[in-house]
C-alpha positions in Angstrom: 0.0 0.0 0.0 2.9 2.4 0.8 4.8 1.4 -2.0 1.1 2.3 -4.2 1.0 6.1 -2.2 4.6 6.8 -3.4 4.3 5.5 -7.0 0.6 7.7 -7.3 2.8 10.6 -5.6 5.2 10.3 -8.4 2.6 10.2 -11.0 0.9 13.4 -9.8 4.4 15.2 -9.3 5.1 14.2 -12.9 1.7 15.4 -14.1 1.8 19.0 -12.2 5.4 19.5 -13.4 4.4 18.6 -17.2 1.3 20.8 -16.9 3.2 23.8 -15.4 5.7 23.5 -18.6 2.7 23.1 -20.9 1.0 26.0 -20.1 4.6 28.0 -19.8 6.2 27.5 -23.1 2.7 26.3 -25.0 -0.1 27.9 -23.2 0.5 31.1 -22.6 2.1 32.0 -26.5 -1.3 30.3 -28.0 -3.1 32.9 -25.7 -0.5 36.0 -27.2 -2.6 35.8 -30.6 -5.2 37.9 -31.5 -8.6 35.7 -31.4 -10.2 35.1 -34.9 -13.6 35.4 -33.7 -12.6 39.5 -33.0 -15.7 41.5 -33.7 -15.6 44.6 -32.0 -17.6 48.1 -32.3 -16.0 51.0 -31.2 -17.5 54.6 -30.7 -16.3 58.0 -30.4 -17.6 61.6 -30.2 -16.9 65.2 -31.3 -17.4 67.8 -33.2 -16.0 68.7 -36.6 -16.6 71.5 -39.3 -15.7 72.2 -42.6 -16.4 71.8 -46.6 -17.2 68.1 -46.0 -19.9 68.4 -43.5 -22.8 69.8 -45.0 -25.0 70.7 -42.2 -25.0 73.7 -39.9 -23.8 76.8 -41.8 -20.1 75.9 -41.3 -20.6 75.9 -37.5 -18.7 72.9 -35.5 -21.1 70.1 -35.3 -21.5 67.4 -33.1 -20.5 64.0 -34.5 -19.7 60.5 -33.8 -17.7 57.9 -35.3 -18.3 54.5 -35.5 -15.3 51.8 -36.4 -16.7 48.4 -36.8 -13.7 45.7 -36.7 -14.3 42.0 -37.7 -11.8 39.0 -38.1 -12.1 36.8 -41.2 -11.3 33.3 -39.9 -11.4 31.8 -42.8 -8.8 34.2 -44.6 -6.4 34.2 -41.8 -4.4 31.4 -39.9 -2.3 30.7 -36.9 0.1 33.3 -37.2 -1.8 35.8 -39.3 -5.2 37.4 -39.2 -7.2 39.3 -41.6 -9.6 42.2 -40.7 -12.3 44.0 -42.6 -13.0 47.5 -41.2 -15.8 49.8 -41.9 -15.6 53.8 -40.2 -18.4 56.6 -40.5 -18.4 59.3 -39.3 -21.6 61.3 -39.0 -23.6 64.5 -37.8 -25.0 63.0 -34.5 -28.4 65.0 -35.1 -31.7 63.5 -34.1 -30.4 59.7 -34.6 -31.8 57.0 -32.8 -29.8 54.5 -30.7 -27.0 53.4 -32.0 -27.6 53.6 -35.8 -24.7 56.4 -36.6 -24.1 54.7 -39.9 -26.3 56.4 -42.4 -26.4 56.3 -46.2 -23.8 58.2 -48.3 -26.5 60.3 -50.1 -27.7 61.8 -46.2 -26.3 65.3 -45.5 -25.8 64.1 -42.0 -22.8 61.6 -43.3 -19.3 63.2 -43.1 -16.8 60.2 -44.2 -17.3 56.4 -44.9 -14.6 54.3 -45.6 -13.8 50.9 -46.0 -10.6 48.6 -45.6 -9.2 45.3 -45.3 -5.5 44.5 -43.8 -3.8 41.7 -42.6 -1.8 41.4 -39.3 1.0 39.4 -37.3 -1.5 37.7 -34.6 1.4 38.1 -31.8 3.0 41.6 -32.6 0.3 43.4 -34.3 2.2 44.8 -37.0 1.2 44.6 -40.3 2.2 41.4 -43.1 2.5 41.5 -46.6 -1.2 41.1 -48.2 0.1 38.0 -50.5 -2.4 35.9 -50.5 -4.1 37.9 -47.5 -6.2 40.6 -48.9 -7.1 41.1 -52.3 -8.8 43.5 -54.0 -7.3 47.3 -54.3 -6.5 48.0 -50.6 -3.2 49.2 -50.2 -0.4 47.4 -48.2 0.2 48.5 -44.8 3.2 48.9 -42.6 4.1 49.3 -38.9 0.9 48.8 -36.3 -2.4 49.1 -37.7 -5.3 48.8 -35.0 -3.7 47.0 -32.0 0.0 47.5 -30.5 1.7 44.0 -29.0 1.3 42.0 -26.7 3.5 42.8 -23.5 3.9 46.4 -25.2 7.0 48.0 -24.2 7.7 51.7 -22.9 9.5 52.7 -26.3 8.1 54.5 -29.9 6.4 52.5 -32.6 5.5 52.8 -36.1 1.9 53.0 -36.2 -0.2 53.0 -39.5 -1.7 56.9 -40.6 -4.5 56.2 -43.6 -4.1 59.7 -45.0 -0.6 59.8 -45.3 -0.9 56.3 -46.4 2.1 55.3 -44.4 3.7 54.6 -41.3 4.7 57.1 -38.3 6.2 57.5 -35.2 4.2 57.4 -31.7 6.4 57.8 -29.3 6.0 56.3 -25.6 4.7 59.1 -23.0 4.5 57.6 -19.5 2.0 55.7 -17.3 -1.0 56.3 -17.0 -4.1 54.2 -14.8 -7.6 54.0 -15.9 -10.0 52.9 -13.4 -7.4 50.9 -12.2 -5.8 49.4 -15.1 -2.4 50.6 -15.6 -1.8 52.1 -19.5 0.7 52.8 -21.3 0.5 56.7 -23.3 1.6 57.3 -26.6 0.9 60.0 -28.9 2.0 61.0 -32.7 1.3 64.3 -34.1 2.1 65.6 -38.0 1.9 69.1 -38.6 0.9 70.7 -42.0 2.0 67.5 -43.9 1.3 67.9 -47.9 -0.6 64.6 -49.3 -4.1 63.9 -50.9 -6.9 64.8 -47.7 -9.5 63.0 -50.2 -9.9 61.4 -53.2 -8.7 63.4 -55.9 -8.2 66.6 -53.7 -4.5 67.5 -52.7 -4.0 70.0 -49.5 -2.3 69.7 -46.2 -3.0 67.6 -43.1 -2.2 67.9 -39.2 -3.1 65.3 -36.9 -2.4 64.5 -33.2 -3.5 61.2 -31.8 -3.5 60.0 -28.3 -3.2 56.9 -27.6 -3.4 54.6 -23.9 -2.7 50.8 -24.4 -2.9 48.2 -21.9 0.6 46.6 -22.1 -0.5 43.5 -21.2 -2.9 42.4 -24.3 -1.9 45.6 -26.4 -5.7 46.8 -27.0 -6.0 50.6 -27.1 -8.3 51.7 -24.1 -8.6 55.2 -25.1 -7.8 57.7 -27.9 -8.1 61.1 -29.0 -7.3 63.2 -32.3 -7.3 66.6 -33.3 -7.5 66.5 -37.3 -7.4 69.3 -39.4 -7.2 69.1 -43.5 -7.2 72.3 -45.4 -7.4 72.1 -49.7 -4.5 73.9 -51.6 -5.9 77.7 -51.0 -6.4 77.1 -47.4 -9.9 76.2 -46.9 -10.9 74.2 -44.3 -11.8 70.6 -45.7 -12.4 68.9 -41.7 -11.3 70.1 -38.3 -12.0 66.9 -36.4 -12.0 66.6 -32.5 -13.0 63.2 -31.4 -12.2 60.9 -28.6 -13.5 57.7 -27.3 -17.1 57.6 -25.7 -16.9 57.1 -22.0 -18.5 53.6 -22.4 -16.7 52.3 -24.7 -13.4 53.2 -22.2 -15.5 51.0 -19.4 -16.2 48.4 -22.2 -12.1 48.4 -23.1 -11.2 48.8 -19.2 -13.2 45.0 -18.0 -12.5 43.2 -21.6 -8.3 44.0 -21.0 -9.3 43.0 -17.0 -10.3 40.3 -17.8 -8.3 38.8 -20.5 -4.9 40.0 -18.4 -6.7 37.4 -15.6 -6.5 34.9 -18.0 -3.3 35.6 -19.5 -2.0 35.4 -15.7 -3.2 32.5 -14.8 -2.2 30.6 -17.8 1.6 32.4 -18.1 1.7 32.7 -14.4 0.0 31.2 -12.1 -0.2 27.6 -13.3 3.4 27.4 -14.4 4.2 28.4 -10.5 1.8 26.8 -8.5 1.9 23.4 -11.0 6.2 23.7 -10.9 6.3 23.7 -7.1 3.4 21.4 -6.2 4.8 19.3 -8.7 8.6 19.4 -7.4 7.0 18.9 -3.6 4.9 15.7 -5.0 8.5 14.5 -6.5 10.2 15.1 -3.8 7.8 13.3 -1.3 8.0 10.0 -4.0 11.5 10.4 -3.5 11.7 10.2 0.1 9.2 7.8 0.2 10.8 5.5 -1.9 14.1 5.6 -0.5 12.5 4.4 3.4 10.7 2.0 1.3 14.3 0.9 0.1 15.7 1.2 3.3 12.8 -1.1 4.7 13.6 -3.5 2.6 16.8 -3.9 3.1 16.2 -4.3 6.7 13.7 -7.2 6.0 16.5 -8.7 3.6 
């Protein structure tokens, strides 16, 4: 029977060792990747003015944007994902619930775009389209809509759809919100010459805020200041919008919740597993040398 207990103490040492190494070196990088089931709507308000918003006399009008983000599972794989993304921005006048997206031809609708992009599931930078995304959308470079996860205090290359290329956000401190810790960063272009829209050349300033929580690399909050002006200085869109209060609380308890996880499957079972497991060796061990030592008695 003793001999049973030190053998069954040797097979659950074995076990909780194994499982602590499992979820170490394979658990927790399979939980680094960005889901493929990612569907997420975010919403922020502001106001904004100018030639391309056609109500209000020229006045600064309220508005809110809507950013709809969707994974396509069955174009990305296991180290890749593929997004489709739709944006609108529009005159938040006399709208009901949460239908912001109106039609193109309504004087309410400021901006509706489109994309599709393709992204590295563990870093969050962008891949080469390939065989990724089709169709006209341009290729992307640096961090598109996500930084990494375990995001470092240090500038990264982060994705600007007017310029249509990559710039700098550089890493501004610590800041906490509602008690998740987030990291700050911020990139700003001043007065930058490219097309502001389709056809229409003119300069463009922009200064985004960014606060990430370093653990999953989701963006919790964000602000911009956006101005475009066409060639003879007329103003095209001075944009001011930030995240909408719930959609912070909605980022705050989904990065809560997922750094929970992330510690319990990188941390928590690779520790308690590893030293329950070494303790349940250990106790085989001992137990199997008195066994030996009983038996050598008896011999």
């Amino acid at each position: 029977m003793k001999k049973f207990g030190s053998w069954a103490l040797l097979g659950v040492g074995a076990f909780l060792v194994v499982t602590a190494l499992v979820a170490r070196l394979w658990g927790l990088p399979a939980a680094e990747r960005t889901p493929l089931d990612t569907d997420t709507e975010t919403l922020l308000s502001g106001e904004a003015s100018g030639v391309v918003v056609q109500v209000g006399d020229g006045e600064p009008q309220p508005v809110v944007a809507k950013n709809v983000t969707r994974a396509d599972s069955e174009a990305s794989d296991d180290d890749v994902v593929v997004f489709a993304a739709t944006t609108c921005l529009t005159v938040d006048e006399d709208l009901e619930g949460t239908d912001y997206c109106v039609g193109g031809d309504d004087l309410r609708t400021v901006t509706i775009s489109a994309d599709v992009f393709a992204t590295d599931r563990r870093d969050g930078e962008a891949v080469e389209n390939g065989d990724y995304v089709g169709g006209d959308y341009g290729q992307k470079e640096g961090l598109v809509n996500k930084w990494p996860f375990g995001a470092e205090k240090k500038d990264y290359e982060i994705w600007d759809d007017v310029l249509d290329r990559a710039v700098t956000a550089t890493y501004e401190g610590v800041e906490r919100i509602d008690g998740l810790e987030t990291y700050k960063y911020v990139y700003s272009v001043d007065g930058e010459e490219t097309e502001i829209a389709d056809g229409t050349d003119g300069t463009y300033s922009q200064t985004k805020e960014y606060w990430v929580d370093p653990g999953t690399g989701s963006i919790i909050n964000q602000t911009q200041e956006e101005e475009r002006l066409t060639e003879d200085g007329a103003t095209a869109l001075s944009l001011s919008l930030a995240y909408t209060d719930e959609t912070v609380q909605n980022n705050v308890d989904t990065a809560k919740d997922n750094n929970r996880l992330l510690t319990i499957i990188g941390g928590w079972i690779p520790l308690g597993g590893g030293i329950l497991g070494v303790l349940a060796l250990g106790g085989a061990a001992l137990l199997m040398t008195r066994e030996g030592k009983r038996g050598d008695r008896v011999a």
